[in-house]
DRENDO-1510 file (C-alpha; in Angstrom, 1 decimal, always signed):
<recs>
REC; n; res; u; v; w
REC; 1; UNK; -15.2; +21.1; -7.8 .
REC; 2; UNK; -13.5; +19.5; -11.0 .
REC; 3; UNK; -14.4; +16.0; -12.3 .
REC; 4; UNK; -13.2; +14.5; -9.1 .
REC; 5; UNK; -16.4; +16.1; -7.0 .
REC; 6; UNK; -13.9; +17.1; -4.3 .
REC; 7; UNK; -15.4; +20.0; -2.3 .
REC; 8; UNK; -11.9; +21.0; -0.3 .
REC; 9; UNK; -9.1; +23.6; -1.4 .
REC; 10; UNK; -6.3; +22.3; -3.9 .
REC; 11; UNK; -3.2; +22.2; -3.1 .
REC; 12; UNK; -1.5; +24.8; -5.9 .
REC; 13; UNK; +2.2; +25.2; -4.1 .
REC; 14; UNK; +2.2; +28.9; -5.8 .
REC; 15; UNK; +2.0; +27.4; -9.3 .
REC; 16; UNK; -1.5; +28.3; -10.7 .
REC; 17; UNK; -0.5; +26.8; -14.5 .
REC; 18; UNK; -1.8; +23.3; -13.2 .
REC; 19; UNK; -5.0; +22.2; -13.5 .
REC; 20; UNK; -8.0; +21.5; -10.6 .
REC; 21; UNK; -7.9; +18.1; -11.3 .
REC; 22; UNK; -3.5; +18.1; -11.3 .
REC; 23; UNK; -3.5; +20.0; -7.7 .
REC; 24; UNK; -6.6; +18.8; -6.4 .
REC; 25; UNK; -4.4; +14.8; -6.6 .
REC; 26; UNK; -1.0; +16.8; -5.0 .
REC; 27; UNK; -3.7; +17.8; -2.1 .
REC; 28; UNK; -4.5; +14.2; -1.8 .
REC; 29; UNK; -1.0; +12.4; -2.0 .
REC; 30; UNK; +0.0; +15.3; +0.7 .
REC; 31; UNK; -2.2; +14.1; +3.1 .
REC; 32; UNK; -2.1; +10.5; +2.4 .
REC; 33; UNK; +2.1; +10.6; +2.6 .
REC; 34; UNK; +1.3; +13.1; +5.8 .
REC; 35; UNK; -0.8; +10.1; +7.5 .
REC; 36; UNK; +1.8; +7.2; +6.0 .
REC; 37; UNK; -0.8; +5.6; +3.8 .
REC; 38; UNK; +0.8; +2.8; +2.4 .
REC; 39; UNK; -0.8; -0.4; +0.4 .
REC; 40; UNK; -1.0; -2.6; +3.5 .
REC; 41; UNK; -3.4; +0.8; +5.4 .
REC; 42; UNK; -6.7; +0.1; +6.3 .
REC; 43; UNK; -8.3; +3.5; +6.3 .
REC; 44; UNK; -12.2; +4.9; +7.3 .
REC; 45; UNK; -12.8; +8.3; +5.6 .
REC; 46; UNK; -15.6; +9.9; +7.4 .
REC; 47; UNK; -17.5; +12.7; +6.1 .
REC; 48; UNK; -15.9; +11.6; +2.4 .
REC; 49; UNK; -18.7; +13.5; +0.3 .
REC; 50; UNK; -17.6; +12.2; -2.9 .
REC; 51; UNK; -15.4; +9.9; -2.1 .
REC; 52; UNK; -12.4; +11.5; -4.1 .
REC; 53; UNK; -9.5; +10.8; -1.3 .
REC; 54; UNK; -10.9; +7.3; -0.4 .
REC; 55; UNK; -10.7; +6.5; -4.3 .
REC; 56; UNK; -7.2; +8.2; -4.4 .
REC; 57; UNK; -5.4; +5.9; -1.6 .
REC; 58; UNK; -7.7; +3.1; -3.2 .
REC; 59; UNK; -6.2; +3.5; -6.7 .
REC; 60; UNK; -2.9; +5.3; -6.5 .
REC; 61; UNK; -1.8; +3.4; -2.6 .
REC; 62; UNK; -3.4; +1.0; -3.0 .
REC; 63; UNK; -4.7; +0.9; +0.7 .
REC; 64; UNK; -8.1; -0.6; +2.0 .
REC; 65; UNK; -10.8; +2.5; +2.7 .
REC; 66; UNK; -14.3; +2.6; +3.4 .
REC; 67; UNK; -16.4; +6.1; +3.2 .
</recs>
């Protein structure tokens, strides 16, 4: 789970020398670049648990999001 409180997989890319937090933030910039997150996106998270994605496109995108 790691300090983030993110439930889901990380995303390790065959390199297990990184840390849960380091590959659980390449999982979410993967899926935010996947869905073109940008700062001007507007974005509902449903089912967000913690709320670790919604706070990375927040913080590193700088998008809107509600969970």
């Amino acid at each position: 789970m790691g300090e983030t409180g993110d439930y889901s997989g990380a995303k390790y890319d065959g390199d297990f020398s990184k840390s849960l937090e380091e590959t659980q933030k390449a999982k979410h910039k993967f899926i935010a670049d996947s869905l073109s997150i940008t700062k001007n996106s507007r974005v509902l998270n449903m089912a967000c648990g913690w709320a670790a994605f919604t706070r990375y496109i927040v913080w590193e995108k700088g998008a809107e999001s509600i969970g």
